[in-house]
N, C-alpha and C positions, 0 to 999 in steps of 0.2 A: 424697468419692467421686471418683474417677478418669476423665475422659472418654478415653474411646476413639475416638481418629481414625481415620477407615477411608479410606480411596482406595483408589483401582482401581487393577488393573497395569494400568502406563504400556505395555507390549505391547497391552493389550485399548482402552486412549485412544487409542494409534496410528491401532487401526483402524475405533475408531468416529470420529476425525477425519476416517479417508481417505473416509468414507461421504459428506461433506460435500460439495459444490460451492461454489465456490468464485469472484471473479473476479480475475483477474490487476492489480496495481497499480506503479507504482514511485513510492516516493515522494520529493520532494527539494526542498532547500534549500541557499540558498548558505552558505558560512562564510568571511568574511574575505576575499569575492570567489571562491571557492572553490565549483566547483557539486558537490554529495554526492549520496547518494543510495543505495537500496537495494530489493528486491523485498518486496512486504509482500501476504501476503493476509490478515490480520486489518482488515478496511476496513469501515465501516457507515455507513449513512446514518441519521441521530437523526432528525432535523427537515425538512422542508422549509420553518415558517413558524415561527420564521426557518430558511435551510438552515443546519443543521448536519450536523457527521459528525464520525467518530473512527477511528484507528488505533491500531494498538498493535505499539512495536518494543520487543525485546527488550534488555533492559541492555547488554548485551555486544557488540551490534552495533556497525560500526566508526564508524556514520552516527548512533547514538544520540543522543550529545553534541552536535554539530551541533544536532541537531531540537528538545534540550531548551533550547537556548540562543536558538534562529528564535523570530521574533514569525510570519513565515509560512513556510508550507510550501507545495510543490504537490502534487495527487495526482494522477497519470497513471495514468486507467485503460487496460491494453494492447491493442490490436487482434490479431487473426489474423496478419498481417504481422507482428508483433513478437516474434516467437522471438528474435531475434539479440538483443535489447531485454534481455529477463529472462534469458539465459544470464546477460549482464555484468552485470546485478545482483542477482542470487539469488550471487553470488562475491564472496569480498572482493578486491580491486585498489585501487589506488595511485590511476590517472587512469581510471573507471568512465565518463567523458565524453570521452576521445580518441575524434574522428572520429564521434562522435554529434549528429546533428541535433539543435539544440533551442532558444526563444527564451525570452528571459526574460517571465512574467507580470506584469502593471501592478505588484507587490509586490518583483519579481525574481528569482521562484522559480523554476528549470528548468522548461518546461513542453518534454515529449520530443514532436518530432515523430511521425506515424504511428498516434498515438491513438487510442482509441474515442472516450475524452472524456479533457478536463482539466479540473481544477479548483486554483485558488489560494483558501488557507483562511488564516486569524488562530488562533494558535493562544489558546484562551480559557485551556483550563484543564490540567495535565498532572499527571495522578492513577495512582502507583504501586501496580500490580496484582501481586505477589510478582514474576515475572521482568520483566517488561515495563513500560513506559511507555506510560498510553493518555490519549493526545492527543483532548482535544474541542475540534473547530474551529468555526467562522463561516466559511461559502463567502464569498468576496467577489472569484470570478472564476470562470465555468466557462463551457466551449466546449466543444461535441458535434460530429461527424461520423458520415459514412453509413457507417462500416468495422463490420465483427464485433468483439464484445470479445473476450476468451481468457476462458476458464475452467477451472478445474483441477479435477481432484478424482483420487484413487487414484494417484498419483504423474505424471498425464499431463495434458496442455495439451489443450483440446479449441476447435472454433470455436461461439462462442456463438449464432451466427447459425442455426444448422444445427439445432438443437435443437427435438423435436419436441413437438407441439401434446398435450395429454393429454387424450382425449376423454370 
């Protein structure tokens, strides 16, 4: 007997994606001394005890290979100030770090100025999901500040701070 695959139109997953909210990330690693890097909102947090979390970049992306090769990565979650931030890396570019603030984490990871938070993770395990690569991490470095995060959801950047109480 014959199994029948069904899926959704990918028109109708668009839009139950854009229903989603979403937080703003970049995630990056160096290569060969080389800092990469790329905008990611598939980001989650597994664990706290121990922290873990996971991303997930797509095959094709130019920063892929890099991340599958790092022992670490960092993940930059974006503040409200950081529009400028996620233009240069939601695109692909050559030097995505000309004239971008940013120090390297005890691992060496870019960690981007102007953050909500940073976090430097070990990458443990990296498990092929059809298009993508989803990365589970071990935190083994994170720093927070008093700024909004971004949030996306419906094609638009919103401030995370602003967001109201549901009673």
């Amino acid at each position: 007997m014959a199994v029948t695959q069904i899926r959704p139109d990918l028109d109708v997953m668009k839009r139950v994606n854009r229903q989603f909210v979403t937080g703003v990330t970049v995630v990056t690693a160096m290569d060969d001394g080389i800092p990469r890097g790329l905008a990611v909102n598939a980001f989650a947090s597994i664990s706290l005890d121990p922290p873990t979390v996971m991303v997930a970049v797509q095959h094709t992306s130019s920063t892929h290979d890099c991340l599958f090769r790092a022992d670490h990565l960092a993940i930059n979650i974006l503040s409200t100030d950081q529009l400028d931030v996620v233009n240069r890396f939601a695109v692909k570019s050559d030097d995505k770090f000309a004239g971008l603030d940013w120090d390297a984490g005890p691992f060496g990871s870019p960690l981007v100025a102007r953050s909500a938070a940073v976090m430097e993770v070990e990458i443990r395990e990296r498990l092929q999901a059809s298009t993508h690569t989803v990365f589970m991490c071990r935190v083994v470095h994170a720093e927070v500040s008093n700024r909004h995060p971004m949030v996306y959801s419906a094609g638009k950047f919103f401030d995370g701070g602003t967001l109201t109480d549901l009673v």
